[in-house]
MDAnalysis code that builds the backbone (N, CA, C; Angstrom):
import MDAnalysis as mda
import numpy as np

u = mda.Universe.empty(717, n_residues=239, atom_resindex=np.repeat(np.arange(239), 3), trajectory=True)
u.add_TopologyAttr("name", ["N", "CA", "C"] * 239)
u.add_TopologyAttr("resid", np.arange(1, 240))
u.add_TopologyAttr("resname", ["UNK", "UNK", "UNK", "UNK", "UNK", "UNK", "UNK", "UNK", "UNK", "UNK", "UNK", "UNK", "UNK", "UNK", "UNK", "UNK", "UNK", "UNK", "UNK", "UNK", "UNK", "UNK", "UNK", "UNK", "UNK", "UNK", "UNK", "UNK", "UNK", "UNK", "UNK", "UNK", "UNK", "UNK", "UNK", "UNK", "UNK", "UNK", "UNK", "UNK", "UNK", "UNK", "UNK", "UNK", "UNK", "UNK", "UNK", "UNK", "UNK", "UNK", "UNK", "UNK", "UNK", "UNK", "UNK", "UNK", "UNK", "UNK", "UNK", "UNK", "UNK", "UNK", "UNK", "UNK", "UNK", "UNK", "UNK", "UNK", "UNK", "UNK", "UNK", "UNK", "UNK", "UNK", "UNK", "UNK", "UNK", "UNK", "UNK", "UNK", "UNK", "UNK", "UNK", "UNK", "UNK", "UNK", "UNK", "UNK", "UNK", "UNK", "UNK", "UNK", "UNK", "UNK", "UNK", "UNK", "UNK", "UNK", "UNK", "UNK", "UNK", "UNK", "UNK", "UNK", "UNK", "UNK", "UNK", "UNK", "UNK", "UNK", "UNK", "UNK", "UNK", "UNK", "UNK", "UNK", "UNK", "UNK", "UNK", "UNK", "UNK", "UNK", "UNK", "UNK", "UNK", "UNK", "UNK", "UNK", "UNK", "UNK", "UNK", "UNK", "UNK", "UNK", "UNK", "UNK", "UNK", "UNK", "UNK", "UNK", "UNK", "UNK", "UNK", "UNK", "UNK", "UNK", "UNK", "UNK", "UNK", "UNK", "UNK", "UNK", "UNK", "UNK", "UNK", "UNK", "UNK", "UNK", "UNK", "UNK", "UNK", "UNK", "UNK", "UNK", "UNK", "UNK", "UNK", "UNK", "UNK", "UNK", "UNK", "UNK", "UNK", "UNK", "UNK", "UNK", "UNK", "UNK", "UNK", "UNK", "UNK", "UNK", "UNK", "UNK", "UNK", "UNK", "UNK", "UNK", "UNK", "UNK", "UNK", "UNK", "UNK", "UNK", "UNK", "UNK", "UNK", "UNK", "UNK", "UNK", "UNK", "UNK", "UNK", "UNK", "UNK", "UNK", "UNK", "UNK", "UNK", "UNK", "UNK", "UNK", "UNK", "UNK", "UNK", "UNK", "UNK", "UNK", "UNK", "UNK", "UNK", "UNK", "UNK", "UNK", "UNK", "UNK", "UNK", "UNK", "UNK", "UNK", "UNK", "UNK", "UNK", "UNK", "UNK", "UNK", "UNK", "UNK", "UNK"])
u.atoms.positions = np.array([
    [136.024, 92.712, 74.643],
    [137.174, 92.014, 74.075],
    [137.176, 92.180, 72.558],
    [138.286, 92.662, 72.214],
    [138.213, 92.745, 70.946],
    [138.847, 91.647, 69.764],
    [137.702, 91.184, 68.737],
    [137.873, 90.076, 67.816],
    [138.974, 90.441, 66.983],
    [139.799, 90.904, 66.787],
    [140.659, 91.476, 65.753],
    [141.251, 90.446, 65.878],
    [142.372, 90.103, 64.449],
    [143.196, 89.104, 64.560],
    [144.662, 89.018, 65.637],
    [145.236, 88.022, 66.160],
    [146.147, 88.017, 66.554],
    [147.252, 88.149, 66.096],
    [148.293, 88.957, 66.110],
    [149.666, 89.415, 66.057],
    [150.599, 89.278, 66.881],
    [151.456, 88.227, 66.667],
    [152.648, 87.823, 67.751],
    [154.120, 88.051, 66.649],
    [155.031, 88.436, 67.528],
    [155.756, 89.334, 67.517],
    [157.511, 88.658, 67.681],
    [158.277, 88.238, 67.603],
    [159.220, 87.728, 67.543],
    [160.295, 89.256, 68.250],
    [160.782, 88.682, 69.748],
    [161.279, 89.621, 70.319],
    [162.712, 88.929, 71.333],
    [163.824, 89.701, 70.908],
    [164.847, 89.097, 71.588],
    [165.465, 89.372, 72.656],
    [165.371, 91.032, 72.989],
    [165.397, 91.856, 74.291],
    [164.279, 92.638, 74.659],
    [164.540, 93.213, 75.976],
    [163.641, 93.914, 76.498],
    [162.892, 95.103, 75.642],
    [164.264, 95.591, 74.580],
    [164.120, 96.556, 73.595],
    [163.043, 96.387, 72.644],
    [163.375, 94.947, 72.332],
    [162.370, 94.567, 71.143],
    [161.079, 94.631, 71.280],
    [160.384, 94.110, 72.905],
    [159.567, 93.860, 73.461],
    [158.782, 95.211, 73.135],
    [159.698, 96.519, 74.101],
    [158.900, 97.560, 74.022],
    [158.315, 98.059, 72.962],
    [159.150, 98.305, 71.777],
    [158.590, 98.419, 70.867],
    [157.693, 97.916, 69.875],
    [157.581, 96.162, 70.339],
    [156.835, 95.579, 69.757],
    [155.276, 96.304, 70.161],
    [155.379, 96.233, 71.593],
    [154.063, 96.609, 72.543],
    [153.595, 97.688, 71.802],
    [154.395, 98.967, 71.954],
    [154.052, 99.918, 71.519],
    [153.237, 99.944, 70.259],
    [153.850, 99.317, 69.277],
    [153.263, 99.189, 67.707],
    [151.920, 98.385, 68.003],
    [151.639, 97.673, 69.125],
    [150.238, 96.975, 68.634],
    [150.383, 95.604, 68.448],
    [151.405, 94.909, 68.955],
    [150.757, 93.253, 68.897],
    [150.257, 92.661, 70.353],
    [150.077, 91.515, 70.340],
    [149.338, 91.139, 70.868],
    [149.992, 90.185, 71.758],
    [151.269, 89.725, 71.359],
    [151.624, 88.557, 72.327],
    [153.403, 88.621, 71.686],
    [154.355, 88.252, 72.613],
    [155.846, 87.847, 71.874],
    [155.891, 86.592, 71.984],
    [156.785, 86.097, 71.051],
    [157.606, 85.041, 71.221],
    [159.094, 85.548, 71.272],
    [159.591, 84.534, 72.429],
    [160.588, 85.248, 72.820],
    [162.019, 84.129, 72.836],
    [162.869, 84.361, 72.278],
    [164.160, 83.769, 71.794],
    [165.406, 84.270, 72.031],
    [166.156, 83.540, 71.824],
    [167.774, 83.604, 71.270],
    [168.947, 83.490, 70.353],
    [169.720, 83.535, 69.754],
    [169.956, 83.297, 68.786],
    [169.296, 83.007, 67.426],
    [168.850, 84.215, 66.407],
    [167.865, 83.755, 65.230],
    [169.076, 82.948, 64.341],
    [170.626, 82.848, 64.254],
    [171.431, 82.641, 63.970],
    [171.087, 80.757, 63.370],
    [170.396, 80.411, 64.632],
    [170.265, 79.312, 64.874],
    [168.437, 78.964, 64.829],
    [167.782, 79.868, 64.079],
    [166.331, 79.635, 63.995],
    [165.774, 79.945, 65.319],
    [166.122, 80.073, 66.321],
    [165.628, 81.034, 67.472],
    [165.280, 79.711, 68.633],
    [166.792, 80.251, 69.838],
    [166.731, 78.840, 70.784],
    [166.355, 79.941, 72.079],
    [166.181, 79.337, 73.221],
    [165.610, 79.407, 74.253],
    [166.350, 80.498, 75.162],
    [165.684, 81.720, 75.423],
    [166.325, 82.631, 76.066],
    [167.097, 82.466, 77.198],
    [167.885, 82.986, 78.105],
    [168.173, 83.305, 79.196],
    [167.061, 83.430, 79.993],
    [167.176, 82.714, 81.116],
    [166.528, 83.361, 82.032],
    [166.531, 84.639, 82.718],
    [167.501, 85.184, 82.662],
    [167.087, 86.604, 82.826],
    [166.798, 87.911, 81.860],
    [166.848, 87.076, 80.729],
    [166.196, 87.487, 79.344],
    [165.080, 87.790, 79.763],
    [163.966, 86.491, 79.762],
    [163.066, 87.092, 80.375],
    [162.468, 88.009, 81.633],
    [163.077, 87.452, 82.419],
    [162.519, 88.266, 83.650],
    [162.821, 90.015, 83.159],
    [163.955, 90.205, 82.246],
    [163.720, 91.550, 81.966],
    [162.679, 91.790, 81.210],
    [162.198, 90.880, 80.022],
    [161.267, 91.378, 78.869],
    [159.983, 91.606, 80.080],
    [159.880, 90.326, 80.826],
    [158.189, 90.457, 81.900],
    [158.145, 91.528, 82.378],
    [159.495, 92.157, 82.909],
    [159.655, 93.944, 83.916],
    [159.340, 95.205, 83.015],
    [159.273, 94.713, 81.264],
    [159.332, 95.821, 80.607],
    [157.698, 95.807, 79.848],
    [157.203, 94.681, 79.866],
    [155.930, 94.671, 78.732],
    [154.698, 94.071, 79.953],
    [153.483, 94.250, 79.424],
    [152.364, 93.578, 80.075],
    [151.571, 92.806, 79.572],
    [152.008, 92.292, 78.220],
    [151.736, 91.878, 77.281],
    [151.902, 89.902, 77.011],
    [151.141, 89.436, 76.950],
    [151.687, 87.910, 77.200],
    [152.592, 87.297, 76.589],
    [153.696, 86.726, 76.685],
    [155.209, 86.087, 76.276],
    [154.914, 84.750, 76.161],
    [155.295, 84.343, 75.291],
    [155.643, 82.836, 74.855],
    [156.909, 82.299, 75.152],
    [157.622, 81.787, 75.806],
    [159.022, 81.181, 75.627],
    [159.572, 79.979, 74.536],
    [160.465, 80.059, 73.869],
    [160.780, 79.190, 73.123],
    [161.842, 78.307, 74.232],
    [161.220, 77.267, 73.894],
    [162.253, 75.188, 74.460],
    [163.007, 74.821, 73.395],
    [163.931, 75.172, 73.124],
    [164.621, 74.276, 71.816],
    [165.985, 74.972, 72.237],
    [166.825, 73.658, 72.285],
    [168.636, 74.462, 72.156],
    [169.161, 74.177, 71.208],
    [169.302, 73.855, 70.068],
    [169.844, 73.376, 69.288],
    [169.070, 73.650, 67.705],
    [169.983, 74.015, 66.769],
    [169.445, 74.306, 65.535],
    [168.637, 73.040, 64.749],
    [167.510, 73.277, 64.122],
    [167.107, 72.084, 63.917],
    [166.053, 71.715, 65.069],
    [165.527, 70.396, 64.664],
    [164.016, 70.588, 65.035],
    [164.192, 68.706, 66.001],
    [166.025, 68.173, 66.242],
    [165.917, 67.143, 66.907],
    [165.910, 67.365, 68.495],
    [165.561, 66.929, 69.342],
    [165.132, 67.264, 70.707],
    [166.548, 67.588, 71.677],
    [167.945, 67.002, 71.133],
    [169.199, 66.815, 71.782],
    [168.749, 66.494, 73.278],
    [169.675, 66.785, 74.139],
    [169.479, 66.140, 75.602],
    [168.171, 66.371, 76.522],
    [167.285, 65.424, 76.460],
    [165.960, 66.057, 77.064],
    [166.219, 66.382, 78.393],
    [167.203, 65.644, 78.917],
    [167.285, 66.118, 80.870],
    [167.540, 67.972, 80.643],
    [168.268, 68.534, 79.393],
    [168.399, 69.768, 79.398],
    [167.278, 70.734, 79.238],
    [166.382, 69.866, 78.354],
    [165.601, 70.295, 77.801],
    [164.299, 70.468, 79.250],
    [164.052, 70.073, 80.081],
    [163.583, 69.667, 80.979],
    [164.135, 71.218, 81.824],
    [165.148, 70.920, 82.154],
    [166.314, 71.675, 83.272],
    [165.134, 73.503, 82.758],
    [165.599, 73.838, 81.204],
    [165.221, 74.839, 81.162],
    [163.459, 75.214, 81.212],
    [162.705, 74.304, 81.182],
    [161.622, 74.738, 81.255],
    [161.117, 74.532, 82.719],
    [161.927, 73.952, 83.472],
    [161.505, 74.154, 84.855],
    [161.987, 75.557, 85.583],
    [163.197, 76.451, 84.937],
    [163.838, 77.133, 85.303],
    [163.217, 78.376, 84.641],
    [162.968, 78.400, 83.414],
    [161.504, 79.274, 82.902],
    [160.118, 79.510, 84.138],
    [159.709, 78.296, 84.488],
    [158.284, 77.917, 85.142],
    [158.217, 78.275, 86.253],
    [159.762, 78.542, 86.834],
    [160.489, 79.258, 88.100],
    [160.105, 80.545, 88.378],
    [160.438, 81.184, 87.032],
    [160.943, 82.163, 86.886],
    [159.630, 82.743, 86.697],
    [158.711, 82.084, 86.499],
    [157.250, 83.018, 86.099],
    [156.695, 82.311, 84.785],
    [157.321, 82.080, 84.031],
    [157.183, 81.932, 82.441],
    [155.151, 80.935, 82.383],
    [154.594, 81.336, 81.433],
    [153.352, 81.106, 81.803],
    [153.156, 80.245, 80.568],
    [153.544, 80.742, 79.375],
    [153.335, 80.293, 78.166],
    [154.622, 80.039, 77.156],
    [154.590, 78.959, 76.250],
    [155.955, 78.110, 75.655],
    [155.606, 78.220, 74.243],
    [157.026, 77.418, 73.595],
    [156.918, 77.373, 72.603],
    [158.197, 76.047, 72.150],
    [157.756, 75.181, 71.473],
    [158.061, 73.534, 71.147],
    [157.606, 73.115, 70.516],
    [158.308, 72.483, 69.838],
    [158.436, 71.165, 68.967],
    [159.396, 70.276, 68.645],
    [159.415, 69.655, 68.437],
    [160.585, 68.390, 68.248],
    [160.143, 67.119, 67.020],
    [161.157, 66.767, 66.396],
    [160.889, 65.576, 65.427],
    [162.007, 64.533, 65.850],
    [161.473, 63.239, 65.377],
    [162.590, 62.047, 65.479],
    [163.029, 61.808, 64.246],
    [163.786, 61.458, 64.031],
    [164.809, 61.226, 62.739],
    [164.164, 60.930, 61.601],
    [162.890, 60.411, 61.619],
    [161.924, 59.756, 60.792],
    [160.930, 60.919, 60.440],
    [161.181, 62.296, 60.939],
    [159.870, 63.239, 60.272],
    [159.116, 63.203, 61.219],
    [158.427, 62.279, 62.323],
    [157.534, 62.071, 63.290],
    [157.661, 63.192, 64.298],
    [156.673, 63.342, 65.045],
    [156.686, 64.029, 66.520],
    [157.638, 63.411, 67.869],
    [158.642, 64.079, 68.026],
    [158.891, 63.128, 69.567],
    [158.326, 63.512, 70.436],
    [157.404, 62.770, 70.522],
    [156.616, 62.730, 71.808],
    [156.738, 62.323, 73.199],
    [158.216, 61.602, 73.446],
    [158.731, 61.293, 74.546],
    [159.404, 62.672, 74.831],
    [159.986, 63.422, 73.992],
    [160.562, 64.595, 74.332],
    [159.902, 65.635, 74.716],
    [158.689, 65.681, 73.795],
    [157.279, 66.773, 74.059],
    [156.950, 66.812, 75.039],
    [156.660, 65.233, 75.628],
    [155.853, 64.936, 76.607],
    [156.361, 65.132, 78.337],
    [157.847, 65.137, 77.704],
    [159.035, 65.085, 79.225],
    [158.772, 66.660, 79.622],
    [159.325, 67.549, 78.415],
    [158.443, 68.921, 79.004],
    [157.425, 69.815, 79.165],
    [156.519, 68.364, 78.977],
    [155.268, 69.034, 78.791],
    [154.813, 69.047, 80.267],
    [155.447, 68.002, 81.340],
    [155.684, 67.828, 82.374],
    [155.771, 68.466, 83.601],
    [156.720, 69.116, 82.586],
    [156.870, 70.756, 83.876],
    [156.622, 71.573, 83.591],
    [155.765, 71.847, 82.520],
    [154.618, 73.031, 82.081],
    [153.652, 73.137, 83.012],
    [153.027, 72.069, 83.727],
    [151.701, 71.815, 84.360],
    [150.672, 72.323, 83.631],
    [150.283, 72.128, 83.082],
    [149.495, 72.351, 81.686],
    [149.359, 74.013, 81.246],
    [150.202, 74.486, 81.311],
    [150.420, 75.865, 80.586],
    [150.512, 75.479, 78.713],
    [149.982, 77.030, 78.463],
    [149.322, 76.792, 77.104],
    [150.927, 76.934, 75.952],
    [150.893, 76.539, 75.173],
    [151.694, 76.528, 74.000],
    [151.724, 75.910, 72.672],
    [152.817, 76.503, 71.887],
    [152.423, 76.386, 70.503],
    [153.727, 75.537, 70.212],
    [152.976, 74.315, 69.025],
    [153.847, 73.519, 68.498],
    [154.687, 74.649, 67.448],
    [155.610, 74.469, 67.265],
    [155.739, 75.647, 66.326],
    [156.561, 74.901, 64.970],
    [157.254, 75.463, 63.496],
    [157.338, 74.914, 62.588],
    [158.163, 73.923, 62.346],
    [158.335, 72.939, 63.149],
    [158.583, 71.462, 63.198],
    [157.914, 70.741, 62.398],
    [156.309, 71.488, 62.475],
    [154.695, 70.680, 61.678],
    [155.443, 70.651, 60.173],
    [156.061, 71.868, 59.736],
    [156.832, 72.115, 58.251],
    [157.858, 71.176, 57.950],
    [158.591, 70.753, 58.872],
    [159.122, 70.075, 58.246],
    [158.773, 68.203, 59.115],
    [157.590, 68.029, 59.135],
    [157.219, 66.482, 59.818],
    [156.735, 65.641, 58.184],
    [157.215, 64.521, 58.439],
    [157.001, 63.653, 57.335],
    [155.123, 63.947, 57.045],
    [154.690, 63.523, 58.009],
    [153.377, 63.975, 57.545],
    [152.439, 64.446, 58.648],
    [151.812, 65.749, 57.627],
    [151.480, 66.607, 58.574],
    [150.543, 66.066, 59.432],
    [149.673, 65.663, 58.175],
    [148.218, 65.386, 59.102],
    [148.584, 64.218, 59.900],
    [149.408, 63.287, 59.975],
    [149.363, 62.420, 61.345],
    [150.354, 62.829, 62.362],
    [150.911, 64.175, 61.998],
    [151.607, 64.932, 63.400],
    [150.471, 65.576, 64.253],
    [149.627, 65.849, 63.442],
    [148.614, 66.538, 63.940],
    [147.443, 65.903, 65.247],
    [147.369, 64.741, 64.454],
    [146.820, 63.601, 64.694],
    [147.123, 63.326, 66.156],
    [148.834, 63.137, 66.465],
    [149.317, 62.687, 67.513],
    [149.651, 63.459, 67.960],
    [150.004, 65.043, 68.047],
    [149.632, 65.825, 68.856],
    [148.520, 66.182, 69.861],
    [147.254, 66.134, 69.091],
    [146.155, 66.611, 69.327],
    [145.835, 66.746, 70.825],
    [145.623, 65.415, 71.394],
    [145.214, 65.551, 73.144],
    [146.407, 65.812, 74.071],
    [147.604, 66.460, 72.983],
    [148.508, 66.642, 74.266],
    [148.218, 68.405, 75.663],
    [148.265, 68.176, 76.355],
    [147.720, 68.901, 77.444],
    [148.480, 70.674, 77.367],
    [147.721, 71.434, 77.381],
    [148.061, 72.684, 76.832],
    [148.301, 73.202, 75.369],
    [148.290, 72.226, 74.371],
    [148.332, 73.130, 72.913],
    [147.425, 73.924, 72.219],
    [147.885, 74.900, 71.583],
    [146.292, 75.519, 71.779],
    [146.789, 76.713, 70.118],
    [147.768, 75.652, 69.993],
    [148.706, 76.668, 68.276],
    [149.462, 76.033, 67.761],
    [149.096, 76.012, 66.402],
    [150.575, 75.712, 65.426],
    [151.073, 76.596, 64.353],
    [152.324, 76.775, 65.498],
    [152.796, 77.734, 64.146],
    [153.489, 77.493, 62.845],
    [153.009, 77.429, 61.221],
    [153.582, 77.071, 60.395],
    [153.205, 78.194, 58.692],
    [153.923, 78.034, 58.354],
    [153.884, 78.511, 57.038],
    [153.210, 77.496, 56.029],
    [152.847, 76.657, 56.400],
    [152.403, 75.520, 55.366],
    [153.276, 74.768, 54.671],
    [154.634, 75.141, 54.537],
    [155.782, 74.457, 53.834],
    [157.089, 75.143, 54.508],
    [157.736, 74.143, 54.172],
    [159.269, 74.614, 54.740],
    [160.054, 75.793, 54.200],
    [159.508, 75.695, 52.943],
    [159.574, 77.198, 51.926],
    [159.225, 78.572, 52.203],
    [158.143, 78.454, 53.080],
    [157.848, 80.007, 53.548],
    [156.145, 80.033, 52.966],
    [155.539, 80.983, 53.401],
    [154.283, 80.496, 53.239],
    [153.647, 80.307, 51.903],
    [154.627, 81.428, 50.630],
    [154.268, 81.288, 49.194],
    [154.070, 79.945, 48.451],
    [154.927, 78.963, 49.207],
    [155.168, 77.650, 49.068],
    [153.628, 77.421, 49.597],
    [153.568, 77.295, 50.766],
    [152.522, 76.495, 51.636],
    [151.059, 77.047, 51.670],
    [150.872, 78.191, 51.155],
    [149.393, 79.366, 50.893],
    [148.341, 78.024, 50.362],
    [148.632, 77.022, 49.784],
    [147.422, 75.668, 49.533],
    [147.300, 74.962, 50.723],
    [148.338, 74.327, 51.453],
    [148.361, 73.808, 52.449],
    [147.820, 74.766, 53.643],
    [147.682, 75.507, 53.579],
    [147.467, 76.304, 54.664],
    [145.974, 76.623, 55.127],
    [145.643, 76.951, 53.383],
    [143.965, 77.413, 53.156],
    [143.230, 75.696, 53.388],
    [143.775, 74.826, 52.776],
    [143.193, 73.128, 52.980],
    [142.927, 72.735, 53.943],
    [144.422, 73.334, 55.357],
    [143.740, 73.137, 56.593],
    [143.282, 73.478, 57.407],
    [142.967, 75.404, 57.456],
    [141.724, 75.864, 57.704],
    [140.173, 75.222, 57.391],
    [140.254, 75.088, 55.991],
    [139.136, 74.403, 56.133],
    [138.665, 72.939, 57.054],
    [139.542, 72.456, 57.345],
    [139.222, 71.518, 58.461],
    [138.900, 71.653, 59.837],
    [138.996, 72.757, 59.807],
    [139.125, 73.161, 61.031],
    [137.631, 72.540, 62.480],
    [138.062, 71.932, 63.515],
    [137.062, 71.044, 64.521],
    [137.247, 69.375, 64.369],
    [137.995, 69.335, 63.003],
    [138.118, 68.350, 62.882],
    [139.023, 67.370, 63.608],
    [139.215, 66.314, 64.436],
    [140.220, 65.796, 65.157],
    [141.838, 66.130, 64.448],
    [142.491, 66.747, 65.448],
    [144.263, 66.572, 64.960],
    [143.672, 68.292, 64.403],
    [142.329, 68.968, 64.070],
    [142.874, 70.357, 63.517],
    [142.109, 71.255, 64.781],
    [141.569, 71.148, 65.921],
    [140.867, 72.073, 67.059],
    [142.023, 73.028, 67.028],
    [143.464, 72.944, 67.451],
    [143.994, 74.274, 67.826],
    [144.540, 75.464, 66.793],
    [144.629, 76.184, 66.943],
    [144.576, 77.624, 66.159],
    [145.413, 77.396, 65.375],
    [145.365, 77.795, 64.330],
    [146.374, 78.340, 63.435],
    [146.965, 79.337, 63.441],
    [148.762, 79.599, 63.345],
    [149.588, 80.829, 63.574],
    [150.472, 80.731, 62.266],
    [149.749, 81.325, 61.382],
    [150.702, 81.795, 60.442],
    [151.930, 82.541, 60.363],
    [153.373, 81.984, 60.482],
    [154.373, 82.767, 60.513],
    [155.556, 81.776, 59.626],
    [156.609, 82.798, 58.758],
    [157.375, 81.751, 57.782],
    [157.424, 82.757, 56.491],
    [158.113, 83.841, 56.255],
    [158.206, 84.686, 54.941],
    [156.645, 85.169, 55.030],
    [156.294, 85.517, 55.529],
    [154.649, 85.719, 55.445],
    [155.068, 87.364, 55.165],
    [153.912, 88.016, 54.410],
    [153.799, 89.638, 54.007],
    [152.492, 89.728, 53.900],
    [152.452, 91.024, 54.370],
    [151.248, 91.955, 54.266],
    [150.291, 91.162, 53.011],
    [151.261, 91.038, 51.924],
    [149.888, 90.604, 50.508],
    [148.980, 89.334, 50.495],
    [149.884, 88.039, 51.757],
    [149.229, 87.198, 51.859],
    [148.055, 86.908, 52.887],
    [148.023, 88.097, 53.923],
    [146.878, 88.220, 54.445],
    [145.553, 88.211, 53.951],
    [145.238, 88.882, 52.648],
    [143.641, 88.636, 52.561],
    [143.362, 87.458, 52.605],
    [144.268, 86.534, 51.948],
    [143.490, 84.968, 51.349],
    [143.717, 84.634, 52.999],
    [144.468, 84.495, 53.187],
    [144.040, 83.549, 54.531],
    [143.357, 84.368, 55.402],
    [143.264, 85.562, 55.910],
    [141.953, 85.981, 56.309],
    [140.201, 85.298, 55.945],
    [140.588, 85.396, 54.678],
    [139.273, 85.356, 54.224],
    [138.659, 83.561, 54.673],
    [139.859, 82.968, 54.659],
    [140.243, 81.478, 55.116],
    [139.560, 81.424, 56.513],
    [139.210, 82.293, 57.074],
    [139.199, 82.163, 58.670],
    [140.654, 82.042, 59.753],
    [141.486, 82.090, 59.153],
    [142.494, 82.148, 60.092],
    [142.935, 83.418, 60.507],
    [143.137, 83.655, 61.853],
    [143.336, 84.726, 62.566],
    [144.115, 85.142, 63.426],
    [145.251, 84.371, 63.333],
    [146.644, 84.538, 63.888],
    [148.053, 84.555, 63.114],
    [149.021, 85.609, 63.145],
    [149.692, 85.592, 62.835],
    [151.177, 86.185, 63.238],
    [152.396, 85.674, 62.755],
    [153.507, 85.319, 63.669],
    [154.604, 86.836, 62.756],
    [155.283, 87.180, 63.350],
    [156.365, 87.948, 62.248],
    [157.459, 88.465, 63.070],
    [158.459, 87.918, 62.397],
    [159.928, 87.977, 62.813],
    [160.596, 89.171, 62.284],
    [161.111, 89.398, 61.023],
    [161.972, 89.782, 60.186],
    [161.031, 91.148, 59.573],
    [159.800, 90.826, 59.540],
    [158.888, 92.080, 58.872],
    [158.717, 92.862, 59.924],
    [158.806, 92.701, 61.322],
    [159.501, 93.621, 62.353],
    [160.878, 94.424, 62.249],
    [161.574, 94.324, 61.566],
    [162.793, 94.892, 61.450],
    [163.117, 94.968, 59.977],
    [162.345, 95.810, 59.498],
    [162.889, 96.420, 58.446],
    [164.453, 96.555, 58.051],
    [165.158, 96.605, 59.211],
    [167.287, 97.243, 58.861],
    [167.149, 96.125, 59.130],
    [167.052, 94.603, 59.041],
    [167.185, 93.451, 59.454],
    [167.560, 92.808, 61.238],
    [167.930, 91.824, 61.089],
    [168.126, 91.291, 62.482],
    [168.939, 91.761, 63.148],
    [169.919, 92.645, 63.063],
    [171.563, 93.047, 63.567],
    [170.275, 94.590, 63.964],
    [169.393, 95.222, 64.081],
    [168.479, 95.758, 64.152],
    [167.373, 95.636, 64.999],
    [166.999, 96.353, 65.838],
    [165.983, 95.865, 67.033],
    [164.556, 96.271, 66.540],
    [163.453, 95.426, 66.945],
    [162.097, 95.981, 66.123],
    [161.432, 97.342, 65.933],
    [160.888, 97.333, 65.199],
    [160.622, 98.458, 64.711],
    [158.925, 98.529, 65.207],
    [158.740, 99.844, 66.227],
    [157.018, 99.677, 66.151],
    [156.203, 100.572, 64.979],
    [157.003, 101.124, 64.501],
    [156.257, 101.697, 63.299],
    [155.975, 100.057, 62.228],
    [156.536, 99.364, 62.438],
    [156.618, 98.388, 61.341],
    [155.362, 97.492, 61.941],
    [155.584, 97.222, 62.868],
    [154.648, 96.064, 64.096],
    [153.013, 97.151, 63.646],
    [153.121, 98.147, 63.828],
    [151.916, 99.220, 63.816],
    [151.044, 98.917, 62.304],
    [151.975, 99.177, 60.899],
    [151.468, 98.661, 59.836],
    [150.941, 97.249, 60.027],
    [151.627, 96.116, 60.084],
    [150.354, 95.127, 60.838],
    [149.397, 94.860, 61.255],
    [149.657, 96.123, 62.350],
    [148.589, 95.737, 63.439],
    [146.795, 96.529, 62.667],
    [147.442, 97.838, 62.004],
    [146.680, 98.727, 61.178],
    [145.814, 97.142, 60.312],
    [146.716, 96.601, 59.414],
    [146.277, 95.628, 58.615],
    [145.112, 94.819, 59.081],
    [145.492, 94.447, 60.343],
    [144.966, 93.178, 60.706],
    [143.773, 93.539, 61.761],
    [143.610, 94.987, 61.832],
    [142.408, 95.335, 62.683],
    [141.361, 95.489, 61.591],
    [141.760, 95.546, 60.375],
    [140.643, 94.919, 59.811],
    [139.731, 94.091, 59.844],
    [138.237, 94.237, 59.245],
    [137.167, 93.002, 58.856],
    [137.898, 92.263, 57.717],
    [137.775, 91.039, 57.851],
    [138.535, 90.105, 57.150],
    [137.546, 90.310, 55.639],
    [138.439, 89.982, 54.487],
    [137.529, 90.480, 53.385],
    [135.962, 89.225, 53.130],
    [135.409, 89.336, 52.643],
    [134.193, 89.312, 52.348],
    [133.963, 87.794, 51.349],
    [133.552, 86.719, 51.653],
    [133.441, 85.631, 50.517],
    [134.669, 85.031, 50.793],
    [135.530, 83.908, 50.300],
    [136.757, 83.184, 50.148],
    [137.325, 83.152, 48.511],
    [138.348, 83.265, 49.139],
    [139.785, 83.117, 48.091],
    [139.598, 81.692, 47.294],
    [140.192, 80.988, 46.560],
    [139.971, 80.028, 46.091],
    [141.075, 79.298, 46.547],
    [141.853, 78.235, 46.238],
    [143.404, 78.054, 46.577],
    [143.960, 77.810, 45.824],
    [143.545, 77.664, 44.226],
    [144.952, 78.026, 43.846],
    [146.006, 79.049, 43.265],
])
């Protein structure tokens, strides 16, 4: 098994998929509309991406732009209809009006996950506070990632926050992985490498001609080149 870092891949058709594969990542997350920050595929979205890649898929749970839960019976409807369909691994988060975790919403589809693994994803960016989202996340059943940039800004913003909570890492509210994704580039990899963190997310640095543009595996490949690296040597400082 190889230790190299993780590379997940932001993929919207079957197209994207292949080429993601091809270039060398490691896992998709898989969506709809980036228009709208990226809501919950079709179901036969996927079942095509599963017919085209062998590669493990994440599904994104969210219909609605924004990070409030809207109708959970819907919200429900589609992850049972995902779970139907095969879907193994998710992707969720939700806040209540107050910055907090909804955890009645989390928890409704966390339901019909049957404890399949998934990632809170950058909801954590914009929660009133992190560390007690974290907190009250923690023992929920299957999380095992959070994906965030460290700030709502993109990771240039959040590169302190990010390295601060690596270092916590075992600590209650910080056991599950860190997935760096959020304006992230090639230059900010060493420091958080060197951080110990070893996952990372990329949307848009897949598609060079932008989003109206399907991924690029020459692009996914530079990544993957990157990140099969030994992480550099000693730590970065943070500021």
């Amino acid at each position: 098994m190889s230790n190299q870092a993780l590379l997940e891949v932001i993929a919207l058709d079957a197209r994207d998929a292949v080429a993601a594969q091809a270039g060398g990542a490691d896992r998709l997350e898989l969506v709809t509309d980036m228009a709208a920050d990226g809501l919950t595929p079709p179901r036969e979205t996927f079942a095509a991406i599963r017919a085209a890649v062998d590669i493990p898929l994440r599904v994104m749970i969210r219909r609605t732009d924004g990070f409030a839960a809207g109708p959970v019976d819907l919200l429900v409807e589609q992850a049972r209809a995902l779970r139907a369909e095969g879907a193994q691994e998710f992707v969720l988060g939700f806040l209540t009006p107050d910055g907090s975790p909804d955890l009645a919403a989390v928890e409704a589809v966390l339901a019909e996950l049957e404890g399949c693994r998934w990632t809170f994803h950058r909801a954590l960016d914009r929660a009133a506070d992190r560390d007690q989202a974290r907190k009250a996340l923690a023992d929920l059943p299957g999380l095992d990632a959070y994906l965030t940039a460290g700030s709502a800004d993109g990771v240039d913003e959040g590169l302190p926050v990010l390295l601060s909570e690596a270092a916590r890492r075992g600590e209650p509210g910080y056991v599950a992985r860190i997935m760096v994704g959020g304006s992230l580039t090639l230059a900010h990899l060493p420091r958080l490498r060197a951080a110990g963190i070893d996952a990372f997310h990329i949307g848009g640095a897949a598609r060079p001609q932008g989003w109206d543009a399907p991924v690029s595996a020459s692009a996914v490949a530079q990544w993957r080149k990157a990140l099969s690296q030994p992480p550099p040597a000693g730590r970065f400082g943070d500021g």
